[in-house]
LUMMARKE-992936 format. One line per field, with one value per residue (C-alpha): residue in one letter; x, y, z. Coordinates in nm, 2 decimals, always signed. Each point is the difference from the previous one (the first is absolute). Example, Ala and Ser with C-alpha at 12.3 -4.5 7.8 and 13.67 -1.06 7.14 Angstrom:
REM residues 2
residu = (A, S)
X = (+1.23, +0.14)
Y = (-0.45, +0.34)
Z = (+0.78, -0.07)
END
This chain:
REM residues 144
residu = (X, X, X, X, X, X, X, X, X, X, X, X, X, X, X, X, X, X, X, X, X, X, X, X, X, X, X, X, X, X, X, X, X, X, X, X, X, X, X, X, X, X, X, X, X, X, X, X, X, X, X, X, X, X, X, X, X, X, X, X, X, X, X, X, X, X, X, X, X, X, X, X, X, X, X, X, X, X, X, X, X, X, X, X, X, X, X, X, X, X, X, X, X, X, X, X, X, X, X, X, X, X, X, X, X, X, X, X, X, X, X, X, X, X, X, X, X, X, X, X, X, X, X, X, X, X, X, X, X, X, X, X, X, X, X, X, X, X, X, X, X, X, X, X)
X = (+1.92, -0.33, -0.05, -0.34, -0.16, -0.13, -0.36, -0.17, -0.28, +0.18, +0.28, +0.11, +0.41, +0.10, +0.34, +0.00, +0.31, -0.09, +0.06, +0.17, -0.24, -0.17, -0.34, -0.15, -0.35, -0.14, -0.33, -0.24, +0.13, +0.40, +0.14, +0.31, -0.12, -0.04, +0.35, +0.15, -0.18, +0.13, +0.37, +0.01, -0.16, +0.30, +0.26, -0.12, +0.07, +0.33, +0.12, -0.16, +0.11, +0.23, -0.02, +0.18, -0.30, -0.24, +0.00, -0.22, -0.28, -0.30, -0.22, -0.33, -0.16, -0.34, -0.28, +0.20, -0.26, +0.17, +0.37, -0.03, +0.28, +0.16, +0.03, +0.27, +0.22, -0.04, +0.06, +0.32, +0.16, -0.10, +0.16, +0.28, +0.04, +0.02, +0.24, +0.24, -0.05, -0.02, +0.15, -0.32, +0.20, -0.04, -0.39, -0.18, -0.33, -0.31, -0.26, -0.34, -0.26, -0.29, -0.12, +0.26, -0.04, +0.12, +0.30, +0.05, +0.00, +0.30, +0.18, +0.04, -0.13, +0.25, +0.25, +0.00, +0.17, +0.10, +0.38, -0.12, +0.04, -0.03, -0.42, -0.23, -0.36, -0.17, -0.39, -0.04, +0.10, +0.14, +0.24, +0.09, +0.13, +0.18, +0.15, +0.14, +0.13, +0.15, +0.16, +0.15, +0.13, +0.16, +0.11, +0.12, +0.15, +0.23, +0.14, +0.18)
Y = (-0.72, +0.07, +0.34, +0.17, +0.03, +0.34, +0.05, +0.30, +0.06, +0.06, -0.24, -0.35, -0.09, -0.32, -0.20, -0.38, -0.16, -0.32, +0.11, +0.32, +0.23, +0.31, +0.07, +0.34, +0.08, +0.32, +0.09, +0.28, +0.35, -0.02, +0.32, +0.11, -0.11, -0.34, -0.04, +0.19, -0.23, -0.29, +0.07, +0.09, -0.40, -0.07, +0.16, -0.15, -0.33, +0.07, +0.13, -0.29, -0.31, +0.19, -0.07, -0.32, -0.22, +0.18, -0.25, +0.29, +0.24, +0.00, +0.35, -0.08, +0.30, -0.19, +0.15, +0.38, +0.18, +0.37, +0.07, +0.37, +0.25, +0.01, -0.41, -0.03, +0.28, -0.16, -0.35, +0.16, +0.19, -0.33, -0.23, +0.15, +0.10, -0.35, -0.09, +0.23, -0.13, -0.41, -0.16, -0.18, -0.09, -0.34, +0.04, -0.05, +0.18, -0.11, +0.23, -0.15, +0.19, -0.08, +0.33, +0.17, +0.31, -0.19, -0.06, +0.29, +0.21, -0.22, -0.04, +0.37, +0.21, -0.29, +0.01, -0.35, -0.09, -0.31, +0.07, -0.04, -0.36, -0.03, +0.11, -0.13, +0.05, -0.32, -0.06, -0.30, -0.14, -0.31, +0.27, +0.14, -0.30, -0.11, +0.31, +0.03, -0.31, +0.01, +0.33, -0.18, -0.30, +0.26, +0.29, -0.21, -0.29, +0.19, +0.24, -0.35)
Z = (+1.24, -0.09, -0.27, +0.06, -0.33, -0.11, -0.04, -0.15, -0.21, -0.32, +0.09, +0.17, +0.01, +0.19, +0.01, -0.05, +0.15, -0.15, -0.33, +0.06, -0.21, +0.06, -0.12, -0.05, -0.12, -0.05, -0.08, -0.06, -0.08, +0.08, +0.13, +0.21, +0.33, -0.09, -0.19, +0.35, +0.21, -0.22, -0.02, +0.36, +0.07, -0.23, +0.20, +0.33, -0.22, -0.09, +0.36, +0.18, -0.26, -0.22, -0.40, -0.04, +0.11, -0.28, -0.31, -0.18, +0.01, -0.20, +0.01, -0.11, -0.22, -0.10, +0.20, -0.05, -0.17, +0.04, +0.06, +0.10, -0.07, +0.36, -0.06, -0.22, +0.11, +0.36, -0.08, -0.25, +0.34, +0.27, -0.27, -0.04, +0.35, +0.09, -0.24, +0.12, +0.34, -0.07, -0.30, -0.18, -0.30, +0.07, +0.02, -0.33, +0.00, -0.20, -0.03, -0.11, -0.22, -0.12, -0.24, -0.29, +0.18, +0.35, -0.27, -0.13, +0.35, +0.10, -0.25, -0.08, +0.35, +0.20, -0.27, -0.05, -0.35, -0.19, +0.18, +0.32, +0.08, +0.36, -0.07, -0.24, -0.07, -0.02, -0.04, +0.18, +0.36, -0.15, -0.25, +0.31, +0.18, -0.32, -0.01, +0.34, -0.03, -0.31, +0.09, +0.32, -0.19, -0.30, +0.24, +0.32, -0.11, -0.24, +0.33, +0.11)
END
């Protein structure tokens, strides 16, 4: 089954079956409409291969120069809205930034803190592979 990527001009989200990953980039000034757009791609993901296949996801926060007001609120509700509907406990999330203030904006407008486990703010795509994986090896292999 081939996933359509989505392709916007302040975002790009594909699925690699190979590998399992999702990849996310935003760019520009990042404000509700995007994140909608975004987590609705995600939810067509989810109905059409279901979550078991996804290995991890990493949202790419580099080229965001402005994360407007209506943004994090949005992306709060869709994320949340999703986890009610599909369990993603078993996806670790990376989220790659490249500026403190990329940082800061997550960590406390997403309310991402040291407890959350399953998400982690790396600065690097290399961090964000390691992570994912060493999440999965940690977090799956001690459910058996």
């Amino acid at each position: 089954m081939t996933i359509v990527p989505l392709e916007t001009l302040q975002a790009n989200a594909s699925y690699d079956p190979q590998t399992g990953l999702v990849h996310v980039a935003y760019r520009g000034e990042l404000g509700a409409d995007v994140t909608h757009a975004v987590y609705d791609w995600l939810n067509e993901l989810y109905a059409a291969i279901g979550v078991n296949p996804i290995c991890g996801q990493i949202f790419d926060f580099r080229k965001v120069t402005v994360f407007m007001d209506d943004n994090l609120q949005a992306a709060r509700r869709a994320s949340k809205f999703i986890n009610i509907r599909v369990d993603t406990t078993r996806i670790p999330v990376a989220l790659l930034v490249s500026e403190f203030f990329q940082e800061e904006i997550l960590l406390f407008g997403m309310r991402i803190g040291h407890d959350h486990a399953r998400k982690r703010i790396v600065w690097s795509e290399q961090d964000a592979l390691n992570f994912i994986i060493e999440w999965r090896e940690t977090h799956l292999m001690t459910e058996g």
